[in-house]
N, C-alpha and C positions, 0 to 999 in steps of 0.2 A: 270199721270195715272199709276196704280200697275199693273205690269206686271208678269207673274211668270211662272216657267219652268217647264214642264209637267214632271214627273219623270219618266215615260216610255218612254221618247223620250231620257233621259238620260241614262237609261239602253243600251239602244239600239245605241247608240253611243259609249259608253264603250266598250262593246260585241262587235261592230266591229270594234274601237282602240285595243281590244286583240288579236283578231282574223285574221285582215289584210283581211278578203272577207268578203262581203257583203251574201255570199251564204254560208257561215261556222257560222254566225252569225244568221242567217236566221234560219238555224239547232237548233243552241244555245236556239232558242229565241221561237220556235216552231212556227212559224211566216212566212209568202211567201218571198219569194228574194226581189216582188216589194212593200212588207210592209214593210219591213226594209229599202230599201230606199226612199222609202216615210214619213218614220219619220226621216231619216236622214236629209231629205231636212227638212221638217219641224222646225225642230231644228236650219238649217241655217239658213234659212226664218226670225226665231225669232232674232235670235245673228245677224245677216246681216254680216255673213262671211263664205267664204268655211271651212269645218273642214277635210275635206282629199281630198289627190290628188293621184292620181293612176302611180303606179310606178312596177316596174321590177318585183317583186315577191310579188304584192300585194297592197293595200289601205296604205297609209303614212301619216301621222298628221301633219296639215297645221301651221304655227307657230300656229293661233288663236284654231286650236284643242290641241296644246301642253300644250296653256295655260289653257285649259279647263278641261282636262283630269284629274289632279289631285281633284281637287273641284269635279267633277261630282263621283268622288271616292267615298269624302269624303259625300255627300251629300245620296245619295245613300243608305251609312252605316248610316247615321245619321236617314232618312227614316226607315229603317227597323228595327234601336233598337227604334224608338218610338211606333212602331206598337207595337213591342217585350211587351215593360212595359206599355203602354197604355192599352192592352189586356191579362194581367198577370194574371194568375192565380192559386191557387198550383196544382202539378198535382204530382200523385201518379202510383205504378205499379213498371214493370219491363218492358224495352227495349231492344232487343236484336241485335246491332249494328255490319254489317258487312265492314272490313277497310281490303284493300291492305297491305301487310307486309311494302312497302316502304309509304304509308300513315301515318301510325297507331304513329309515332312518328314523324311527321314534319306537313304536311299540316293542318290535323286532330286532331291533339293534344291541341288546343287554343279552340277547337269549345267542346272538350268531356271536359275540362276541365272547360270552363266559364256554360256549361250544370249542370255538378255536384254541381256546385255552387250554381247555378241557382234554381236546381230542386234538393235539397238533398233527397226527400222523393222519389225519381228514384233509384230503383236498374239497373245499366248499366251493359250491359254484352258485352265484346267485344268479336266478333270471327275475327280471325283472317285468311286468305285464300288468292287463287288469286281470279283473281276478275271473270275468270269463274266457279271456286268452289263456289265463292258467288252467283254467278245469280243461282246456283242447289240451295245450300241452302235456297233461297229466294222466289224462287218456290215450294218449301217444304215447306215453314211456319215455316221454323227451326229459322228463324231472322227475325222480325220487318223492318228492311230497313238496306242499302248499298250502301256504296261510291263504283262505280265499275268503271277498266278504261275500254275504248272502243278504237278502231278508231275512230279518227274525224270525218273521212267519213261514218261510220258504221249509219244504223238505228237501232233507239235504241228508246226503252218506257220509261229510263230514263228522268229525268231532266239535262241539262247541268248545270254545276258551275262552269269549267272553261276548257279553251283548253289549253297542252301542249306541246313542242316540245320533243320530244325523242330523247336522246342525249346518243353518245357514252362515257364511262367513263373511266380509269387508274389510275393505279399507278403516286403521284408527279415526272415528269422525269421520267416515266417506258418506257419500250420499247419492252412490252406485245404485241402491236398494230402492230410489226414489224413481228410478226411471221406466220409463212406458215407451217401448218392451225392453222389459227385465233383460239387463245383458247378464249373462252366464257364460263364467269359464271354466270347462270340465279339461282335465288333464285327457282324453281320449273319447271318441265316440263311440268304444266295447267299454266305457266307466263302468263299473257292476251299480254305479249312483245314478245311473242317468236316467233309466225308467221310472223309477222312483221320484225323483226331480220333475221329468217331464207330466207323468201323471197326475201330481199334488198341484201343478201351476196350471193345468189344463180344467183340472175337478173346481179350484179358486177362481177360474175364469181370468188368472194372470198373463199377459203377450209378452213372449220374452224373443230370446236373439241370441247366438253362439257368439262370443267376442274369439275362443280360443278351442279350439279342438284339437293338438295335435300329439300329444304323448308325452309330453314334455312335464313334470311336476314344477320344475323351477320357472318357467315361464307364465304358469297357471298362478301360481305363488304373483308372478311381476306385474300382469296385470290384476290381479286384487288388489295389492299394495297400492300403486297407480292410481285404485279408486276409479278403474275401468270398466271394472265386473265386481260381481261379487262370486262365491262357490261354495259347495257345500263340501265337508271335513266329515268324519269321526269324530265327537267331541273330546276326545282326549288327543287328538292330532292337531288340532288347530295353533297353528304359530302364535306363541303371544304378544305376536306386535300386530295381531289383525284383532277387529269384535269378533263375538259371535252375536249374529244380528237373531233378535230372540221378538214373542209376542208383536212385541211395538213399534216392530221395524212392518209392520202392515202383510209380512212373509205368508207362505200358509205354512202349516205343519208338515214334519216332516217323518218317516218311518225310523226303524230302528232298527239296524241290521247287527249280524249275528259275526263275527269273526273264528271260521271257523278252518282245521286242519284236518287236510286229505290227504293221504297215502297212495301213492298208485301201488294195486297190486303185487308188485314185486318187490317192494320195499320191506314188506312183512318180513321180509328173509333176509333183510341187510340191517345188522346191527348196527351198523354205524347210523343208517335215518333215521331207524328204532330210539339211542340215544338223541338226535337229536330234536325229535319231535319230544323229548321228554324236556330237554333245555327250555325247548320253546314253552311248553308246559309250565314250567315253574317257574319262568319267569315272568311270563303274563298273571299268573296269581299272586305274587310276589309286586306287583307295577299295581295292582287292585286298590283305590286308596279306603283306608277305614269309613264307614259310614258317621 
């Protein structure tokens, strides 16, 4: 007898292989704590195996989730580019796309790129901002839609796409991280990092110092590298000619924010944002790396 795996039981197990709780995933998924483990189980039920077991700082992946995890990636992504070309259609206009400075060239760059392809009769306009100058923005009608970061824990009207940790960063061997008061260099003083930053060094009883505040990404990048400052990334954003300065670097911890996508109201109606918040969609699931 043909048996077959519901693919929101698969999202949903994924979302909380990323996440490590059941109740950050729940957030993700827009979904109750006890409907997400209620398709969890579900899911077991089907496989007739556990796929996580609960550990020290979180949900952990049972061998048979380990094996699972990559496939349910891949399937996922394959799901949603059939929707993609099954339901293809040209679409025409101007889009007006709000991206975090540390976004706009890593995360987001495979989704604006396979877009244009996709959609050449789109004029794309990217603005570029932190991500609380984008939620103004976006409330103003000034942009179609926005990758904006959050706290994990924050509510938010967004969409979730994905959760990550926030990570202290350096110079290769700097010794930036040694100094009293901690220099820091945030790309802006609206960073959606800096409350966060600022709270965690104040709660550790850490003295720190702005080296660089002005909007600039490449410049915040110059003085790291320098061994001037140190800053904090997304950890899947950090350049890899810098550390991630972790435990031993004497740091305190640091929160985990949420990367998530807004619509301004009027975009419901423009197929063309519609498509390409779908881009951005699957390609962030698609960049997910296996467990």
């Amino acid at each position: 007898m043909t048996r077959n795996l519901a693919t929101d039981l698969l999202r949903t197990f994924v979302t909380v292989a990323d996440t490590g709780s059941m109740t950050v995933a729940a957030k993700a998924l827009h979904l109750t704590q006890g409907a997400v483990s209620q398709q969890v189980k579900r899911l077991e039920d089907t496989l007739g195996c556990a796929l996580f077991i609960r550990a020290r700082n979180g949900l952990r992946l049972t061998p048979p989730g380990e094996r699972l995890i990559g496939k349910a990636r891949r399937l996922l992504v394959l799901n949603d580019e059939i929707l993609a070309e099954m339901t293809e259609r040209p679409f025409t206009g101007r889009v007006r796309l709000g991206v975090p400075y540390d976004l706009v060239g890593t995360a987001l760059a495979p989704a604006i790129k396979s877009y244009a392809e996709a959609c050449p009769r789109v004029e794309v306009s990217l603005v570029c901002a932190s991500s609380p100058e984008l939620a103004e923005k976006l409330a103003a009608g000034e942009i179609e839609l926005a990758v904006i970061e959050e706290p994990a824990t924050a509510t938010t009207a967004g969409e979730c796409l994905a959760i990550e940790r926030l990570v202290w960063s350096g110079a290769r061997g700097g010794t930036a991280h040694r100094k009293r008061p901690l220099p820091i260099s945030m790309v802006a003083d609206t960073c959606a990092f800096r409350p966060a930053v600022i709270e965690s060094l104040h709660r550790h009883g850490i003295e720190w110092r702005t080296v660089f505040e002005n909007g600039s990404i490449e410049a915040t990048s110059a003085t790291v590298r320098t061994d001037l400052a140190i800053t904090t990334w997304l950890a899947s954003t950090v350049p890899p000619d810098l550390d991630v300065l972790g435990p031993a670097s004497g740091l305190p911890p640091l929160p985990s924010f949420a990367i998530n996508l807004h619509l301004a109201p009027h975009a419901g109606t423009t197929p063309a944002a519609m498509e390409l918040a779908q881009h951005i969609r699957a390609n962030l699931v698609r960049q997910r790396p296996a467990a």
